[in-house]
N, C-alpha and C positions, 0 to 999 in steps of 0.2 A: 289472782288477778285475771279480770275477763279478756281474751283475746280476740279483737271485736275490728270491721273493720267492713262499713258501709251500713250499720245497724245488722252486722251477720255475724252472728257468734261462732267463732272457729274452735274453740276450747278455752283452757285457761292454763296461767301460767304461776304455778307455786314455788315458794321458794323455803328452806326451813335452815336453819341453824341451832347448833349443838350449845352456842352462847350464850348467856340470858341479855337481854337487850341488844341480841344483834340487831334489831329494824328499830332504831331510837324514830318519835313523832318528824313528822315531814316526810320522812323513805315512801311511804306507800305513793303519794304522788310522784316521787320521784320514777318509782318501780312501775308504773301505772304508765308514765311517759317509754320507758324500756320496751312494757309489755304491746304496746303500740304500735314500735317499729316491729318486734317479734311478728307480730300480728302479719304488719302487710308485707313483712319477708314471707311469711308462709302461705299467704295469698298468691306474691308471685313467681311462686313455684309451681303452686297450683293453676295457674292459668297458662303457663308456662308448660304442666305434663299435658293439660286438657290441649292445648294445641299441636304440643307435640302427637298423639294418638291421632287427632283428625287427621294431621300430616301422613301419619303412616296409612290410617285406615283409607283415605285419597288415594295412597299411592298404590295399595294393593289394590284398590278398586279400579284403577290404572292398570294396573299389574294382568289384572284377568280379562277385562274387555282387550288386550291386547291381544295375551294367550289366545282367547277365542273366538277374535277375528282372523289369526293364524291359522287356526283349525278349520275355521268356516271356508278361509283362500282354500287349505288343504284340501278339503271335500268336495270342494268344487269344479277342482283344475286335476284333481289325483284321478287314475285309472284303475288301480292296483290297491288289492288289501295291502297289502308286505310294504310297499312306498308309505301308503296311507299312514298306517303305525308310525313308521319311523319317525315320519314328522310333526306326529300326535305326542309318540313317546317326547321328542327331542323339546318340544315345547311345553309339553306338562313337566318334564323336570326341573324348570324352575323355581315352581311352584309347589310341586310335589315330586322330592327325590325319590325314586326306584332307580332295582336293577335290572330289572325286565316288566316287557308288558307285551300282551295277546291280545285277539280281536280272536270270540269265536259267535258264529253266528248260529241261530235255532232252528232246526226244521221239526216241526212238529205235527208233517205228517211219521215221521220216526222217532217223534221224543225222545232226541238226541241234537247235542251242539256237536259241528264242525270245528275247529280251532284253522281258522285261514290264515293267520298272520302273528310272528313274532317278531320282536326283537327283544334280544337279552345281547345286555352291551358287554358281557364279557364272552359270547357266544360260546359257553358250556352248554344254555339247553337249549339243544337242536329240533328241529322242527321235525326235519325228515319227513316220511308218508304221512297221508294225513291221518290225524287225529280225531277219532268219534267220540267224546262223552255223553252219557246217558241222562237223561232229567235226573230219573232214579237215585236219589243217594250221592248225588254231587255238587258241588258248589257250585255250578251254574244253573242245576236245578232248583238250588236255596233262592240265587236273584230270582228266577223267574217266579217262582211262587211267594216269595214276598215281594218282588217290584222297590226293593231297597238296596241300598249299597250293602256289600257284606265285609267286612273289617276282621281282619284274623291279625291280632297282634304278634301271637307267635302260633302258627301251625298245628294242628296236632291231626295229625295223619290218620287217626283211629275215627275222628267226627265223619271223615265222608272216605273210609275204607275201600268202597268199590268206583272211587274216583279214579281214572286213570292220570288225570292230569296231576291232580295233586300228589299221585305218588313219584311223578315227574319231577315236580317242583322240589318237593323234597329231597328225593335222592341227588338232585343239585345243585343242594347245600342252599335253597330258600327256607328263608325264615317264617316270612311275616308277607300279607296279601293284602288286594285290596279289591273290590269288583264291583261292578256297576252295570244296572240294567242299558241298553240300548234300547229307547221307545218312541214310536212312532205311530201316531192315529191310535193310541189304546193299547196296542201291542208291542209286545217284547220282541226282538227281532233280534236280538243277542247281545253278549256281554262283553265290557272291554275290563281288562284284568292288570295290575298292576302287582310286580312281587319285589319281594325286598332281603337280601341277606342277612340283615338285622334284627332284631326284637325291635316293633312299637314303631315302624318307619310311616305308618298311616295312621290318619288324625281325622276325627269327625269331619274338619275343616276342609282336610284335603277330598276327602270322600263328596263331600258335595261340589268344589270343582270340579273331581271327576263326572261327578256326573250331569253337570252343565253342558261339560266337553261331551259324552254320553249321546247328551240328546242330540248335539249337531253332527256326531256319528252317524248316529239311527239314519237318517238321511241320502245318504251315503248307499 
């Protein structure tokens, strides 16, 4: 029986029996009136999840122009890398949970990032002196020559060996990263990094908030 409901065919609905003469003449009408209500019960469920996803996808869409008007007050009114982060970090974590996140910035008259700013909210890795990474063979070197977020679901130490940060990260029990160019007028101006204790803590999805956030960084 066809499962129809505004001339829209939603599927159909079968019915079989082991009996001989289970549907005696007249049932099919009957079944036919059945398969009707079936019909616009499954209509409105269906209109029912369609609104519900609008709802969510509204709210996230709420959710981020909030986030990054956050950010935009932060950049505006902050003095300080080390501030700056915090309130970066504290407001992307709704959105995108991490354990730690850094701001390093590029100088490319030495083809090498600064690392100016952390926080890692269980404060095991410490900042200390500062931090030089090399374009060369590190993952700040990867954003800057692709101009892409860089996703590492789980770490693996051997891909950028003469990284010092990442041997950082690692040795302090991070899993899993996440990095994003900072650009402005064309150019990379440095990376803000997010890391994660976990296997698989970054998501395509979150990768491009970040790097939303990213570009009202650059600014900064």
């Amino acid at each position: 029986l066809p499962l129809r409901v505004r001339n829209r065919e939603l599927g159909a609905l079968a019915l079989a029996s082991t009996l001989p003469g289970a549907y005696p003449s007249g049932e099919p009408e009957r079944l036919a009136s059945v398969a009707a209500l079936v019909a616009v019960a499954i209509d409105t469920v269906r209109q029912r999840e369609r609104a519900d996803a609008e709802s969510r996808q509204l709210a996230q869409e709420r959710d981020r122009c909030r986030l990054l008007l956050e950010i935009n007050n932060a950049v505006v009114t902050t003095l300080d890398f080390t501030t700056l982060l915090q309130v970066v970090s504290s407001c992307v974590q709704r959105a995108v949970p991490h354990d730690a996140a850094s701001l390093a910035l590029h100088d490319p008259a030495h083809r090498r990032f600064r690392v100016v700013a952390l926080d890692d909210h269980a404060n095991r890795l410490l900042l200390g002196a500062e931090l030089l990474v090399p374009e060369a063979g590190s993952r700040f070197g990867c954003v800057l020559e692709t101009a892409r977020p860089l996703i590492r679901r789980r770490i693996d130490p051997a891909e950028f060996a003469s990284d010092p940060w990442v041997a950082r990260l690692v040795g302090s029990g991070f899993v899993s990263s996440c990095s994003v160019p900072l650009s402005s007028h064309g150019r990379i101006v440095g990376v803000l990094s997010l890391g994660g204790r976990s296997e698989a803590m970054f998501s395509e999805d979150g990768a491009e908030l970040l790097g939303e956030v990213g570009q009202q960084l650059a600014i900064a």
